[in-house]
C-alpha positions in Angstrom: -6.5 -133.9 -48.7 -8.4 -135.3 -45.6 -5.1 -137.1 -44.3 -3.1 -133.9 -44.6 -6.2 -131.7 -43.0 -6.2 -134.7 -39.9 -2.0 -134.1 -39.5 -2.4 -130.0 -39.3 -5.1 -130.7 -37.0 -3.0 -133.2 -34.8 0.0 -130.9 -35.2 -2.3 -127.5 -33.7 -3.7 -129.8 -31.3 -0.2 -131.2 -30.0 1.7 -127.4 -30.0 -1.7 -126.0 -28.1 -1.3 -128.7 -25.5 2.3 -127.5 -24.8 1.6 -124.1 -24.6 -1.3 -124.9 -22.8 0.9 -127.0 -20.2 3.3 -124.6 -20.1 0.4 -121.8 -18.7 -1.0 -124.0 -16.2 2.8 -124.6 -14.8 3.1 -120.8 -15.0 -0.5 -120.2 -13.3 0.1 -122.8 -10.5 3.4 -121.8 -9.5 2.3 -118.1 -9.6 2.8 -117.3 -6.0 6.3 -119.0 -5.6 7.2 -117.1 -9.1 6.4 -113.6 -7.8 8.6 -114.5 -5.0 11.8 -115.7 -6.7 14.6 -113.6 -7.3 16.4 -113.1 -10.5 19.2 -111.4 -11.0 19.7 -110.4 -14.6 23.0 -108.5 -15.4 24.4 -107.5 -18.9 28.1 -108.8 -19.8 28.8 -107.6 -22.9 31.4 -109.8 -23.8 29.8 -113.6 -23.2 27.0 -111.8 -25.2 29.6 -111.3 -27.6 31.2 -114.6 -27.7 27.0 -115.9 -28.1 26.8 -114.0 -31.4 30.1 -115.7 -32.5 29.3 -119.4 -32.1 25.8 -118.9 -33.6 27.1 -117.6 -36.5 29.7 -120.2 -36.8 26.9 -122.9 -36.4 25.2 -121.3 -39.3 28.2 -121.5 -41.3 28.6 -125.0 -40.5 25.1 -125.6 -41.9 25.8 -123.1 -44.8 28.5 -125.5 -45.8 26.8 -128.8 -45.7 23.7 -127.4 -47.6 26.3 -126.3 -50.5 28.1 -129.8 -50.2 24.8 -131.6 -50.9 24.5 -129.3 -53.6 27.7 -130.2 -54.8 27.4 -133.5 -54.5 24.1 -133.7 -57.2 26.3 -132.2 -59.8 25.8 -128.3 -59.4 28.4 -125.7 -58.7 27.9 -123.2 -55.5 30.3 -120.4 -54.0 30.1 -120.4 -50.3 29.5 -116.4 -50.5 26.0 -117.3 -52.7 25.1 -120.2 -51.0 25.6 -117.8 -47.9 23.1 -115.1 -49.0 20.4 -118.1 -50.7 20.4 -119.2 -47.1 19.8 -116.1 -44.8 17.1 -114.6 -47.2 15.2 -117.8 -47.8 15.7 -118.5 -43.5 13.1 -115.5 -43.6 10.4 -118.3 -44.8 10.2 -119.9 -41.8 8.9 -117.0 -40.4 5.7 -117.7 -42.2 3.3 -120.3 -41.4 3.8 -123.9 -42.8 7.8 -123.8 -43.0 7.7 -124.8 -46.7 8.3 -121.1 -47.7 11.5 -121.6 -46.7 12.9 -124.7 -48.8 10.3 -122.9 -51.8 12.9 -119.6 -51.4 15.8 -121.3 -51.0 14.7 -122.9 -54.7 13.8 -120.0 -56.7 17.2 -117.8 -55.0 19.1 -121.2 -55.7 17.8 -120.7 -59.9 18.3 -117.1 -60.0 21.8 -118.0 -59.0 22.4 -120.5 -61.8 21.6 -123.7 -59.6 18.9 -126.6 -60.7 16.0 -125.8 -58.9 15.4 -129.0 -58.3 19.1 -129.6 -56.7 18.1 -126.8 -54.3 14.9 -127.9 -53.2 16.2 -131.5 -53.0 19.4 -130.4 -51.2 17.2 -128.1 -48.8 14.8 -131.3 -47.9 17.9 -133.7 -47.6 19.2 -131.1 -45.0 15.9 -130.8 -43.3 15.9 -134.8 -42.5 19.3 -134.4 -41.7 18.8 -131.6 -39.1 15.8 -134.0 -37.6 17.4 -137.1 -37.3 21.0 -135.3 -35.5 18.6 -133.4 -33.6 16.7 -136.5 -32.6 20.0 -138.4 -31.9 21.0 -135.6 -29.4 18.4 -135.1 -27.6 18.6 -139.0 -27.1 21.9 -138.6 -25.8 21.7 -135.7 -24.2 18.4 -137.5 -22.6 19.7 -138.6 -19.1 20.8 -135.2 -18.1 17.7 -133.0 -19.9 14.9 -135.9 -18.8 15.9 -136.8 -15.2 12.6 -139.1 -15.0 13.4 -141.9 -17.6 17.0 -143.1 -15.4 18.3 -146.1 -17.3 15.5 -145.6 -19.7 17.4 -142.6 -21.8 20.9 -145.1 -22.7 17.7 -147.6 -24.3 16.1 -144.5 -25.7 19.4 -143.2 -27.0 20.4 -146.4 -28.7 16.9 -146.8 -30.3 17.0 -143.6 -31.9 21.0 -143.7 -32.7 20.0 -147.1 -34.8 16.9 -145.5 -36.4 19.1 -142.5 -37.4 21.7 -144.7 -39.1 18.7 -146.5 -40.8 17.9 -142.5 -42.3 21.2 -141.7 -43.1 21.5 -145.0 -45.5 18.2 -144.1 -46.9 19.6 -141.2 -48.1 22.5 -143.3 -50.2 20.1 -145.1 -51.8 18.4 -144.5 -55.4 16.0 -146.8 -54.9 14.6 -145.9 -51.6 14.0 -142.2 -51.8 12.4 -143.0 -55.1 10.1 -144.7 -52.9 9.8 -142.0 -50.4 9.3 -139.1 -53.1 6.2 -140.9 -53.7 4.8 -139.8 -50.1 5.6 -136.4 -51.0 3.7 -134.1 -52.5 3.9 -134.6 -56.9 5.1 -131.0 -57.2 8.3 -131.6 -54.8 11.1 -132.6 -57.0 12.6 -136.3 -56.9 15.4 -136.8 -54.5 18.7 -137.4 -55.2 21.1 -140.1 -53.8 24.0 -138.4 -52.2 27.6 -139.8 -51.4 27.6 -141.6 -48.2 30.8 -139.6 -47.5 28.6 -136.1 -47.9 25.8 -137.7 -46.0 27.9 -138.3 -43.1 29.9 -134.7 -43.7 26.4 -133.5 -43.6 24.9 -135.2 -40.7 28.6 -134.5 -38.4 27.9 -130.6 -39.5 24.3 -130.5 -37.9 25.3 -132.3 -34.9 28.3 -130.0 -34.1 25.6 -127.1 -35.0 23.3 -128.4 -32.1 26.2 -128.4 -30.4 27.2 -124.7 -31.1 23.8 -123.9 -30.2 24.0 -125.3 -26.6 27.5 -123.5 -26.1 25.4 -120.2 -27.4 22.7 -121.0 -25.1 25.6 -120.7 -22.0 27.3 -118.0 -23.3 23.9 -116.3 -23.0 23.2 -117.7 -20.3 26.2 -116.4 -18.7 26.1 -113.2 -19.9 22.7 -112.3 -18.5 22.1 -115.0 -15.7 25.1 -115.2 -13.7 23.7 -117.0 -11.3 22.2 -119.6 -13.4 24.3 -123.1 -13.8 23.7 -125.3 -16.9 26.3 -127.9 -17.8 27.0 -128.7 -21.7 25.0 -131.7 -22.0 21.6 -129.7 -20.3 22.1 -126.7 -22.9 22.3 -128.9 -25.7 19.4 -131.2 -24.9 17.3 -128.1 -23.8 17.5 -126.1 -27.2 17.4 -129.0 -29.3 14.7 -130.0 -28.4 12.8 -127.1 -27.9 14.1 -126.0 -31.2 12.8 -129.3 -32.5 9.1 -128.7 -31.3 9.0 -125.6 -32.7 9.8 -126.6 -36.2 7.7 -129.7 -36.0 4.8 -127.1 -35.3 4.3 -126.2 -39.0 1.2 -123.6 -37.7 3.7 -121.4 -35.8 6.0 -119.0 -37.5 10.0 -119.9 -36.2 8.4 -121.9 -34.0 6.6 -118.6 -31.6 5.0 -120.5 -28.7 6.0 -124.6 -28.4 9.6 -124.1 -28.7 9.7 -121.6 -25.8 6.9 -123.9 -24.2 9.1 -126.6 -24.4 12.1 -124.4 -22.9 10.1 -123.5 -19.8 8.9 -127.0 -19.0 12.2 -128.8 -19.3 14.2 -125.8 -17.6 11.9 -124.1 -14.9 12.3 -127.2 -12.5 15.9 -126.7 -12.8 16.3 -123.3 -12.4 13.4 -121.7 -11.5 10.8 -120.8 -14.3 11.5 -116.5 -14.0 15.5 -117.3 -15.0 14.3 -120.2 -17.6 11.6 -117.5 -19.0 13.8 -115.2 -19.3 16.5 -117.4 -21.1 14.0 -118.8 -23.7 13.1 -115.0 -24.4 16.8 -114.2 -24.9 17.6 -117.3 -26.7 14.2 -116.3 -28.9 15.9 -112.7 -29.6 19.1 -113.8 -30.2 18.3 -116.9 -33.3 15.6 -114.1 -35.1 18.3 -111.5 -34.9 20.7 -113.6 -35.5 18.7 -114.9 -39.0 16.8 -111.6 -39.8 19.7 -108.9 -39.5 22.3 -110.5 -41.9 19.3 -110.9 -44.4 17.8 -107.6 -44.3 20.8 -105.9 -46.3 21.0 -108.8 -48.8 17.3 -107.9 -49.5 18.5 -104.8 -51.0 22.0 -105.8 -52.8 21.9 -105.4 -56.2 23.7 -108.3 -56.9 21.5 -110.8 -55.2 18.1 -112.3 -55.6 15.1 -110.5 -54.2 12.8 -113.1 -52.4 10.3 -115.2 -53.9 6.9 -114.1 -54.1 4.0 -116.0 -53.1 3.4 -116.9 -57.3 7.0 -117.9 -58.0 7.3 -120.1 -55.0 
């Protein structure tokens, strides 16, 4: 209890310090901010084409998700897995993230899946979505973090071979028996998946980071025309903002690091008015994105409610 009480702590501590850094940048650069230009104009149709790769990025995940499920011996249409998924995305706008994978469990049963399949399959797809993520922002590092040089191709390779070491974890019996015992007893025991799913799995979140960064130009071009990221920028830039903000368990979908994080890796690019304004649009655009497809299903007769605080 006191080791989980010192990592909230640390965790609070670490996403205060970025919001805190990313106020101080604000504060000091308040003269030259009030003074830049920014010329925001609506273009309805790279808006559009935004909307269209997100989804596809979710569908990519929606997929893997249901082929881990698959792969521990249950049976899941893409159309259910589809609703289990935008409904129980509506726990991570509650503080501690958990509610999510805890929804996605009790939808999952109510649909005829093991619970346990679900929960396992949601936490295998949370390490996978940690360890792609980390593996692009390492490769993505040289253009996103200027400062390290030659530095990123060693930081890149690091992390590429720690990410393999994960991925193998997740073949192996044996191993994740060992690391269900550093979860908490409640949490169901993980499942050896496939190598072939595991690597279906992991190729699905990368190319869903990668969706996101072509969403994040898309956007970026249909309200910043005069804003110029290239491919490699976007993708490092929201993945790793994205990453801080789930990391920070205390802040519901991330509110305050992840656009934090945005600021402080784009403002020196691009000014921070345009950068703001992009993290606030890329902000609206993933909640309504995630909360608009999963209002109606809240009221479909034919799918599960969500979870209350007692069943989860």
């Amino acid at each position: 209890m006191a080791r989980r009480s010192i990592w909230r702590v640390l965790q609070f501590g670490l996403g205060a310090l970025l919001v805190a850094i990313a106020i101080r940048s604000v504060v000091v650069n308040w003269q030259s901010l009030r003074a830049q230009p920014i010329d925001l104009r609506l273009s309805p149709a790279w808006l559009a084409m935004s909307v269209l790769v997100v989804f596809a990025s979710y569908a990519g995940l929606i997929e893997a998700w249901r082929r881990v499920v698959l792969g521990m011996g249950e049976r899941l249409e893409f159309l259910t897995a589809a609703r289990i998924w935008f409904v129980a995305s509506l726990g991570k706008y509650v503080p501690g993230k958990v509610w999510a994978i805890a929804g996605a469990a009790v939808l999952a049963q109510r649909a005829g899946v093991d619970p346990s399949v679900a929960v396992a399959g949601a936490i295998v797809l949370q390490i996978l979505a940690l360890a792609s993520g980390a593996a692009v922002v390492a490769l993505t590092a040289r253009d996103t973090f200027q400062v390290l040089g030659q530095g990123a191709v060693v930081m890149a390779g690091a992390v590429i071979l720690l990410t393999a070491g994960g991925l193998v974890v997740l073949t192996s019996q044996p191993a994740l028996d060992r690391l269900s015992r550093l979860l908490p007893a409640s949490w169901p025991r993980l499942r050896a998946i496939p190598a072939g799913m595991v690597a279906g799995a992991f190729l699905a979140n990368v190319l869903a980071w990668v969706g996101y960064g072509v969403a994040l130009l898309l956007l970026g071009r249909g309200l910043l025309p005069g804003v110029v990221l290239t491919l490699p920028q976007a993708v490092g830039v929201f993945t790793c903002s994205y990453l801080a903000g789930f990391l920070a368990l205390f802040a519901p979908g991330g509110l305050g690091p992840r656009e934090s994080v945005f600021l402080l890796m784009l403002s020196g690019e691009i000014g921070i008015k345009p950068a703001a304004a992009l993290a606030l649009a890329s902000r609206v655009l993933l909640t309504a994105t995630e909360v608009l497809p999963a209002v109606p299903l809240l009221f479909r007769s034919d799918t599960p409610g969500p979870p209350s605080v007692r069943e989860a």
